[in-house]
TIPA-857734 format. One record per residue (C-alpha): residue in one letter; x, y, z. Coordinates in steps of 0.05 Angstrom, whole numbers, plus 32768, in hexadecimal, padded with zeros to 4 digits. Last residue first. Example, Ala and Ser with C-alpha at 12.3 -4.5 7.8 and 13.67 -1.06 7.14 Angstrom:
# residues 2
S81117FEB808F A80F67FA6809C 
This chain:
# residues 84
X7F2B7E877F1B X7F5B7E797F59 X7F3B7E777F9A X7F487E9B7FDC X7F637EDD7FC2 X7F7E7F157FE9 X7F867F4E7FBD X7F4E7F7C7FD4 X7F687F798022 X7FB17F877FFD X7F967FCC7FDB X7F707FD4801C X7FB77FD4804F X7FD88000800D X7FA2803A8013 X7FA5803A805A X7FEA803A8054 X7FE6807E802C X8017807D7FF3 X803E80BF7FE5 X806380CD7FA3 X809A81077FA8 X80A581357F70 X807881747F93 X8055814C7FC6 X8028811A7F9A X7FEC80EE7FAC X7FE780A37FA4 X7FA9806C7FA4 X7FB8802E7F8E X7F7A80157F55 X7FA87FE87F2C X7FC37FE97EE8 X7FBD803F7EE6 X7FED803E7EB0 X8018806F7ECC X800F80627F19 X801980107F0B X805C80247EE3 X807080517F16 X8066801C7F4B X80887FE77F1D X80C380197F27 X80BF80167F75 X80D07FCE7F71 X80957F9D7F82 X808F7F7B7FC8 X804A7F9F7FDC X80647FBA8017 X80A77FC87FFD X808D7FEC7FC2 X806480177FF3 X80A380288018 X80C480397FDF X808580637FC5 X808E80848007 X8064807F8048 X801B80A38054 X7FF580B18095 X802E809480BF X801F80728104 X8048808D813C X80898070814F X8096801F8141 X80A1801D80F5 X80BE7FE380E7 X80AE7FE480A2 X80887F9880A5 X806F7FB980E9 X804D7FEF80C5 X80297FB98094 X80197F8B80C0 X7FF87FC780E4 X7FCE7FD2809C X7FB27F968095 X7F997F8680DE X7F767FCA80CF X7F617FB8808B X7F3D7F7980A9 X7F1B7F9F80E9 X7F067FCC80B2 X7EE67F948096 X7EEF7F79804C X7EC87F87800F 
């Protein structure tokens, strides 16, 4: 599990990586959240489908939402120091 000092450091790499410099987002776009995570937005919609990976999401009307939170701790769970 890591820190919420961890996540934290996560997540503002991850609002300067969009250059977002005015207040801090609660949510960005599944673009957005494909560009974070360097997948295309479709392998986002294949992930939310099949439910590969646990990334939260929520829905307004047609339009898919990621919190960045939710991305900063996906990538604080995906950082590996050893291969299995």
């Amino acid at each position: 599990m890591k820190t919420a000092a961890e996540i934290s450091s996560i997540k503002n790499e991850i609002l300067a990586g969009l250059s977002i410099h005015q207040r801090e987002p609660i949510h960005v776009s599944d673009k957005d959240a494909a560009t974070v995570l360097g997948v295309k937005p479709q392998t986002l919609a294949a992930w939310r489908s099949t439910g590969r990976y646990d990334l939260p999401y929520f829905k307004i009307g047609r339009k898919v939402r990621y919190r960045i939170t939710d991305l900063a701790e996906f990538l604080a769970r995906s950082i590996l120091k050893h291969t299995a």
